[in-house]
C-alpha positions as CSV (number, residue, x, y, z in Angstrom):
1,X,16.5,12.1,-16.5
2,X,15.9,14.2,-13.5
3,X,16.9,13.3,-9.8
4,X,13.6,14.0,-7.8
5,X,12.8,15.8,-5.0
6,X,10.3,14.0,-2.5
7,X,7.9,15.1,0.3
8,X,7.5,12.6,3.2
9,X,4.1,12.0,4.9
10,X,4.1,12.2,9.2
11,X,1.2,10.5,9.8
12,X,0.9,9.0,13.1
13,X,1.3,5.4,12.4
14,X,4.9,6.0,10.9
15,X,8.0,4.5,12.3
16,X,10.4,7.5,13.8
17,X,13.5,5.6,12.8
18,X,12.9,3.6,9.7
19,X,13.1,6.1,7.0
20,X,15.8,8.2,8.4
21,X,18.1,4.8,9.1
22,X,17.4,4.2,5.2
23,X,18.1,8.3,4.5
24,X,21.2,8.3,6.5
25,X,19.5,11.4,8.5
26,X,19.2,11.7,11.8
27,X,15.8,11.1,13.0
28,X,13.7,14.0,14.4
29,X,11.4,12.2,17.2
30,X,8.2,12.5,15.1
31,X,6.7,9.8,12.9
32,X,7.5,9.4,8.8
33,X,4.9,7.4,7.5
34,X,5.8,7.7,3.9
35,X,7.9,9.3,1.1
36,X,5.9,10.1,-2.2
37,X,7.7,9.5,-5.5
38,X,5.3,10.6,-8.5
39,X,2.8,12.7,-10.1
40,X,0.2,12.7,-7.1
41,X,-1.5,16.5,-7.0
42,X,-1.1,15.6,-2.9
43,X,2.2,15.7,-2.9
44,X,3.9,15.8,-6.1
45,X,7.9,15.3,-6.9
46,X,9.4,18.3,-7.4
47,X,12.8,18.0,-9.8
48,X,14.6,21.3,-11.7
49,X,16.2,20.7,-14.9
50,X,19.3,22.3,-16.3
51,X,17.3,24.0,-19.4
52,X,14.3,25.5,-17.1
53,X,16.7,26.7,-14.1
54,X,13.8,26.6,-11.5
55,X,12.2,23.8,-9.8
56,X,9.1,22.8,-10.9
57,X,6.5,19.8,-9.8
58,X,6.6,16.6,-11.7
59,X,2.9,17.6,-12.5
60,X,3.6,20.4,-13.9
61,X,6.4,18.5,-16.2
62,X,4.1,16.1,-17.3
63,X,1.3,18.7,-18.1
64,X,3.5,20.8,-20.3
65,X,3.9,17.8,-22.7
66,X,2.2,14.4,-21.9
67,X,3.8,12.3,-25.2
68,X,7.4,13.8,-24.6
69,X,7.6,12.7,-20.5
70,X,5.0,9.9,-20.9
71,X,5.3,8.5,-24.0
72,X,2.4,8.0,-26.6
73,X,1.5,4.5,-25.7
74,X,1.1,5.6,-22.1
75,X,-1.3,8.5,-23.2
76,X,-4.0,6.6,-25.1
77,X,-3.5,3.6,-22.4
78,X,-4.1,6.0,-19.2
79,X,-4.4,9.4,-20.5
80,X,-1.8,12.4,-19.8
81,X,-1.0,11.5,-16.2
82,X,1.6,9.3,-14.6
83,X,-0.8,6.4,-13.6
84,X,0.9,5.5,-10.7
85,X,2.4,6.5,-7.3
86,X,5.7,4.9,-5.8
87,X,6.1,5.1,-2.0
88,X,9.0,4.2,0.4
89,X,6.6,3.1,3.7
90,X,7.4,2.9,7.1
91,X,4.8,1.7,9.8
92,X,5.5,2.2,13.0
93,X,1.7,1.1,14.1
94,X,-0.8,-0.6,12.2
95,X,-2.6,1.4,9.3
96,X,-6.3,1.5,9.1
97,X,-7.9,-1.8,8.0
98,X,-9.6,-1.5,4.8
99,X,-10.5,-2.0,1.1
100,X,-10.3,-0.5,-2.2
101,X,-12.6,-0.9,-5.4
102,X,-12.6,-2.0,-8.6
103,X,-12.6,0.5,-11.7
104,X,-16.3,0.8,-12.3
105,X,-17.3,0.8,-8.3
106,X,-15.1,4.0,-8.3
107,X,-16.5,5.3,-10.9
108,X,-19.9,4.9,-9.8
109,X,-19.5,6.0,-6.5
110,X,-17.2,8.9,-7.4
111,X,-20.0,10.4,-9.7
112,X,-22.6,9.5,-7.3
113,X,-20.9,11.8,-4.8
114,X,-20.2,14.6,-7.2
115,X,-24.2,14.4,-8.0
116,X,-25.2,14.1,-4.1
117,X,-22.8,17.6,-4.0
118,X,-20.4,15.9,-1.4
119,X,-17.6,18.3,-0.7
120,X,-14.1,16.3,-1.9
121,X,-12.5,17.1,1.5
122,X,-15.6,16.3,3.6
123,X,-14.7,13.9,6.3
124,X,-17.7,11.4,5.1
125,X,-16.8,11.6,1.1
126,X,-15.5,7.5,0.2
127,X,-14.6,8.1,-3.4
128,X,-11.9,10.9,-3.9
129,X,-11.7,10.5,-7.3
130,X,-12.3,8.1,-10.0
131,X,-10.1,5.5,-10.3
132,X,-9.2,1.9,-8.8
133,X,-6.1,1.4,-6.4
134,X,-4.2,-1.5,-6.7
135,X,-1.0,-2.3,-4.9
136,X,2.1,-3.6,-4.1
137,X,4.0,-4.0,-1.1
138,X,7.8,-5.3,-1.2
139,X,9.4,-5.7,2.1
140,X,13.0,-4.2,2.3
141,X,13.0,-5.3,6.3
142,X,10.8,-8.0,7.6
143,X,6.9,-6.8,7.4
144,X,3.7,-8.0,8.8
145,X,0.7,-7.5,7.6
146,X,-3.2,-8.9,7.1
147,X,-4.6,-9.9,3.8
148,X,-8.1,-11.3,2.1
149,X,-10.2,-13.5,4.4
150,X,-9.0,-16.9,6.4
151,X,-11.4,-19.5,6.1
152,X,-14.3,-19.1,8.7
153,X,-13.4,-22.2,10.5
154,X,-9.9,-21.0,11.1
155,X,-11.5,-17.4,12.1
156,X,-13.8,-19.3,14.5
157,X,-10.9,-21.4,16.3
158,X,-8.8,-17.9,16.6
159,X,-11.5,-16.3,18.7
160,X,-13.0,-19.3,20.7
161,X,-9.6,-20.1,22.0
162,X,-9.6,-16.3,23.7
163,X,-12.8,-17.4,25.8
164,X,-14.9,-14.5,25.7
165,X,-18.1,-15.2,25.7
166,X,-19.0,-12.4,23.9
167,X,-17.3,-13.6,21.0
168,X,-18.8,-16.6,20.9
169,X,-21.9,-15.6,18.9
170,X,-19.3,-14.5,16.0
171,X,-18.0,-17.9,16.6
172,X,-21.0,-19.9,16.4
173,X,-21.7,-17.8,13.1
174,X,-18.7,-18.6,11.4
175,X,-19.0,-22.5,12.3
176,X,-22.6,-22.7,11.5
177,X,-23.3,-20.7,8.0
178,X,-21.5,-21.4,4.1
179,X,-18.3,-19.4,4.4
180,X,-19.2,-16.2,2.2
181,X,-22.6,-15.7,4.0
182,X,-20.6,-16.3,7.4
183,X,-18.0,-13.5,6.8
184,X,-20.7,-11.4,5.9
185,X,-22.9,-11.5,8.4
186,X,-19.8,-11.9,11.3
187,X,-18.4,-8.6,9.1
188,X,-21.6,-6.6,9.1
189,X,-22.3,-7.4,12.9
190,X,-18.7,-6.1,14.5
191,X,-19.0,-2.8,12.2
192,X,-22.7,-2.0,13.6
193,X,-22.4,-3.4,17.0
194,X,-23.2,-1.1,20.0
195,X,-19.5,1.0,20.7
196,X,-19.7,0.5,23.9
197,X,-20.0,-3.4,24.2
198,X,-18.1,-3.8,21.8
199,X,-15.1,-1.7,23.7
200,X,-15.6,-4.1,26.2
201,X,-15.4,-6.6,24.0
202,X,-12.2,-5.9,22.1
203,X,-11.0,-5.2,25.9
204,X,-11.5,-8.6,27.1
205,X,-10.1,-10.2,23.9
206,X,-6.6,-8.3,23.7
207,X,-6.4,-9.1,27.7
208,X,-6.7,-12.8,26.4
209,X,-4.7,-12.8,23.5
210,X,-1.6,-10.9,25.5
211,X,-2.0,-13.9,28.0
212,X,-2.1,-16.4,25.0
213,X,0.6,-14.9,22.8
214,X,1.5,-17.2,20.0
215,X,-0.7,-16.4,16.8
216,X,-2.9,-14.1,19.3
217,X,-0.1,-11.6,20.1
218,X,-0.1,-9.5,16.9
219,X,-3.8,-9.1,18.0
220,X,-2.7,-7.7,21.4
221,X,-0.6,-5.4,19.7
222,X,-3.3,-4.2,17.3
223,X,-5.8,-3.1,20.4
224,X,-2.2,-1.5,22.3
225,X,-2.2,1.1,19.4
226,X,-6.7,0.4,18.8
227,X,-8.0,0.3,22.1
228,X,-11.9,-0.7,22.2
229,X,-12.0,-0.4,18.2
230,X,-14.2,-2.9,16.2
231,X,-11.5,-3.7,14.0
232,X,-9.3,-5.5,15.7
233,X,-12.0,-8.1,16.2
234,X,-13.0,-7.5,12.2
235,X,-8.6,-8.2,12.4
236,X,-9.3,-12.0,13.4
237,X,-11.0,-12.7,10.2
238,X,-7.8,-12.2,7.8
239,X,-4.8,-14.1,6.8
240,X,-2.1,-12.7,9.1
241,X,1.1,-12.7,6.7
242,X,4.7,-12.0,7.1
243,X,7.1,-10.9,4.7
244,X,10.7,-11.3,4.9
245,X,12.9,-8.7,3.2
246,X,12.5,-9.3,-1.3
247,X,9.2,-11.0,-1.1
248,X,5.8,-9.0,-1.9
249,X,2.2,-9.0,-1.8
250,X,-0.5,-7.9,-3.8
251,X,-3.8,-6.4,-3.2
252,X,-6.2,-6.1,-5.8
253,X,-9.8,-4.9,-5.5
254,X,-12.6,-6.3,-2.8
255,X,-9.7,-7.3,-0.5
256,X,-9.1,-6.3,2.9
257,X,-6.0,-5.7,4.6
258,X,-4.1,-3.4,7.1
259,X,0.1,-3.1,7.2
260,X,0.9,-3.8,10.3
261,X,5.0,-2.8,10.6
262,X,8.2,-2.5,8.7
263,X,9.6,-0.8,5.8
264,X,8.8,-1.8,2.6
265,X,8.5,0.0,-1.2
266,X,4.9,0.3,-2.3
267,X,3.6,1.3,-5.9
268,X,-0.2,1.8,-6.7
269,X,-2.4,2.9,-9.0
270,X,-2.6,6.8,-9.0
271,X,-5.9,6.5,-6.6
272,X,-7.0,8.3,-3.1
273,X,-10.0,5.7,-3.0
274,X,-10.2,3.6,0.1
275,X,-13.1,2.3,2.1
276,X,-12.1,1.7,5.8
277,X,-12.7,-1.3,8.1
278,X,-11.3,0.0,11.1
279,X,-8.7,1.2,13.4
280,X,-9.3,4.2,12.2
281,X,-10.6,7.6,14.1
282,X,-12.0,8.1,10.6
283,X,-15.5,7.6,8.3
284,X,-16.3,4.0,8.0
285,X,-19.0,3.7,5.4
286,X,-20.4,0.4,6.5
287,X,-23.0,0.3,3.7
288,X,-20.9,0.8,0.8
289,X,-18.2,-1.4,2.6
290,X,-20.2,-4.2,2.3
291,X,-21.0,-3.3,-0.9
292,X,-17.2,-3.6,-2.0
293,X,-15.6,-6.3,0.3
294,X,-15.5,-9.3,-1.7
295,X,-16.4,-11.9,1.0
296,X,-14.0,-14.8,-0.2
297,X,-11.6,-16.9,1.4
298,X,-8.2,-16.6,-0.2
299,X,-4.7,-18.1,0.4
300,X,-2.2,-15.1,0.9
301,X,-0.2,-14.8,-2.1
302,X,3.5,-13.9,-1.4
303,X,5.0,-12.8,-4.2
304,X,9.3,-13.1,-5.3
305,X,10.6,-11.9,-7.7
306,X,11.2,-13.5,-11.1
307,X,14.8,-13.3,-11.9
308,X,15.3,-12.7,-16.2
309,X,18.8,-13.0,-17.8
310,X,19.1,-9.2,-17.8
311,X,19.4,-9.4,-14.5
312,X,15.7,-7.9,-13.8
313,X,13.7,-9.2,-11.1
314,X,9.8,-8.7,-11.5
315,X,7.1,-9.1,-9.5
316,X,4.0,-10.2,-11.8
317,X,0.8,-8.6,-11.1
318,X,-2.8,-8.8,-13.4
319,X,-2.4,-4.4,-13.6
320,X,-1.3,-2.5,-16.1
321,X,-1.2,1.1,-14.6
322,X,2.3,0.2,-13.0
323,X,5.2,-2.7,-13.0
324,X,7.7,-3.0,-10.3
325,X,10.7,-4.7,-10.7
326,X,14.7,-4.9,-8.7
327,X,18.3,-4.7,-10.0
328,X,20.9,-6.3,-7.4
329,X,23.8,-4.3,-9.4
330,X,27.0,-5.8,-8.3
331,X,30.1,-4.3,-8.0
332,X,32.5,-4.3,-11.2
333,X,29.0,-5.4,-13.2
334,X,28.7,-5.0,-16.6
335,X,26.2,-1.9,-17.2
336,X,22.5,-2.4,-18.0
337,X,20.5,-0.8,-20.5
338,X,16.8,0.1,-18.7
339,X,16.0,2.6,-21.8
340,X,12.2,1.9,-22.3
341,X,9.6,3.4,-24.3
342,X,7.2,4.6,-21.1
343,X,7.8,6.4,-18.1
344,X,10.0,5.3,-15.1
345,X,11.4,6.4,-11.8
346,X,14.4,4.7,-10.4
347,X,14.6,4.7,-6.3
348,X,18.0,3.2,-5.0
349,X,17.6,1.2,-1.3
350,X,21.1,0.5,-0.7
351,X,24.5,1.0,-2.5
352,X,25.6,4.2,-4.1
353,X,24.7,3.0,-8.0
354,X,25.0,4.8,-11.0
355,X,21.8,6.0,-13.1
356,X,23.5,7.8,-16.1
357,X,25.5,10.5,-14.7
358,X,24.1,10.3,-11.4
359,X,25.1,8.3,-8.3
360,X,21.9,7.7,-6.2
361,X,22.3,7.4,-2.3
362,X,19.5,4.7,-0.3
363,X,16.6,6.7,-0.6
364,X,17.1,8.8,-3.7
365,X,15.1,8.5,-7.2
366,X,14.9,9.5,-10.6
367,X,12.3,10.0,-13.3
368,X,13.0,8.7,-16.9
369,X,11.4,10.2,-19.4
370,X,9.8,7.6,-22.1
371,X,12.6,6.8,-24.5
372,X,15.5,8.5,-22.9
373,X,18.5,6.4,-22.9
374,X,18.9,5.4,-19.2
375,X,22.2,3.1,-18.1
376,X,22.9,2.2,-14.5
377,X,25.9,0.3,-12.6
378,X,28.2,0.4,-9.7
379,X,27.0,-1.8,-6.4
380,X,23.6,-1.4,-5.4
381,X,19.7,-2.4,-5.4
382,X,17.5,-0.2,-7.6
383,X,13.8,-0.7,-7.8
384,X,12.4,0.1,-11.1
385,X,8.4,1.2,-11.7
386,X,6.9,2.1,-14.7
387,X,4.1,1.0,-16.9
388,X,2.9,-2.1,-19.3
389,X,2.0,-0.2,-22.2
């Protein structure tokens, strides 16, 4: 096994304190967003072993000799590639609303861009690669955040109680048409409204929902850090959700949603593909946004873990390109075997536990080679991610 060095992402809706308070490091003023733990080619793990002497990227591990790291089950399932990423993520400010798709929209739309000659890194190219994207967020602190459609009439009561008239068209729609055509059409008209009404608009409603507070306020927050953007309206017409720290929540493909704060570990498919709602300086795609959004009311799964007699604790998702699960070591514990025959990587949150020879600090992580014998003990909380192969 190999302890893992891992890059951490500033981007400007990270928390300033959150990661170092986990880290034990002093924080530096600026914003750390995320810390990568994988095989991504944007920031890969870098890890040096004791027979190669210099440090090399997990990419380049894996590359050298997909069965040996991976496993041969994981390389016909997925191919030689770690097929997902593992994150620790702290949001200081809400991330961009959006959505991801399903495995034959990306592939679609990834080799319709390659044919159209869209540059990878231009600023309006949706599909960076082809693959679907998944994920999983566990809190570790409490964590709010917006998931799948609420039921139009729920949407509609949300916005009329702001009185602004200019949301009452939206209103009228939601109340008036079947609930998939309403979310559409309420959808399709805040993403192509004129910018400058609907500044005004967003203006008048996060006045209004400051006053109101209650259920209103995280949308007052959302225009603080959005000002004048279309999504926080777009915002309105999703299940607002809060986690407390251990429970988790899925997104699969079609479904919108936007972290809103806290610190939580996130695994996902190995994908860059995401399709933005809003708030967001970026490209927002409106066509093929509307193309992917699957316009469906849905109850907001939150998601705890199921405890096995191994001590294990998994939380079940329909994927197969990763599988998260959490040790609660406790002290004086009776070691447990975690030798499997696919890929892992290990990432303590609190404690000092034991992964073989290693003690792991809050923070640090490990990749496990497929088959290597792995034990781990002492006092602690390890999150495990690997593969169903």
């Amino acid at each position: 096994m190999d302890r893992l060095s891992n890059t951490v992402r500033p981007y400007a809706w990270g928390s300033t304190t959150a990661l170092p308070e986990l880290l034990g490091k002093a924080p530096t003023g600026e914003p750390q967003a995320e810390m990568w733990m994988g095989a991504h080619p944007g920031a890969p793990s870098r890890l040096t072993r004791p027979s190669g002497g210099a440090e090399q990227a997990l990419t380049e591990v894996i590359a050298a000799d997909p069965e040996r790291e991976l496993g041969p089950a994981a390389v016909r399932a997925f191919g030689p590639r770690l097929p997902f990423l593992l994150k620790l993520l702290a949001a200081g400010a809400p991330l961009s609303l959006q959505v991801h798709p399903d495995l034959a929209q990306a592939q679609e739309g990834y080799a319709d861009e390659e044919r159209r000659g869209v540059p990878i890194d231009a600023p309006q190219r949706t599909y960076k690669d082809a693959n679907h994207k998944p994920e999983l967020i566990c809190a570790l602190t409490p964590f709010d955040g917006l998931c799948g459609f609420r039921r139009p009439a729920e949407a509609a009561d949300l916005m009329a109680a702001l009185g602004v008239d200019s949301l009452k068209p939206y209103v009228d729609l939601l109340r008036a048409r079947p609930e998939e055509a309403a979310l559409r059409e309420v959808l399709t008209a805040v993403l192509t409204a004129d910018p400058v009404e609907m500044a005004g608009t967003v203006g008048e409603a996060a006045e209004a929902a400051g006053r109101l507070g209650g259920a209103h306020a995280p949308y007052a927050q959302i225009a603080h850090h959005y000002p004048g953007d279309p999504g926080v309206i777009a915002a309105m017409l999703l299940n607002y959700v809060q986690l407390q720290p251990g429970e988790a929540m899925f997104l699969g493909a079609g479904v919108p949603h936007a972290y809103l704060g806290g610190l939580g570990v996130e695994i996902m498919a190995n994908s860059d593909n995401v399709l933005r709602c809003g708030l967001t300086p970026k490209h927002v795609d409106v066509s093929e946004l509307l193309r992917i959004v699957r316009f469906e009311p849905t109850e907001p799964g939150i998601l705890r873990p199921e405890a096995a007699p191994s001590g294990e604790e998994l939380y079940e998702t329909p994927v197969d390109e990763f599988r998260l699960s959490r040790y609660v070591l406790p002290a004086g514990g009776a070691p447990v075997d975690l030798t499997a025959a696919a890929p892992q990587i290990l990432l303590c949150t609190a404690g000092a536990p034991s992964v073989g020879e290693l003690t792991l600090a809050a923070g640090e992580s490990v990749f496990v080679p497929a088959d290597e014998t792995v034990e781990v003990s002492g006092n602690g909380t390890l999150f495990r991610a690997t593969v169903v192969v």
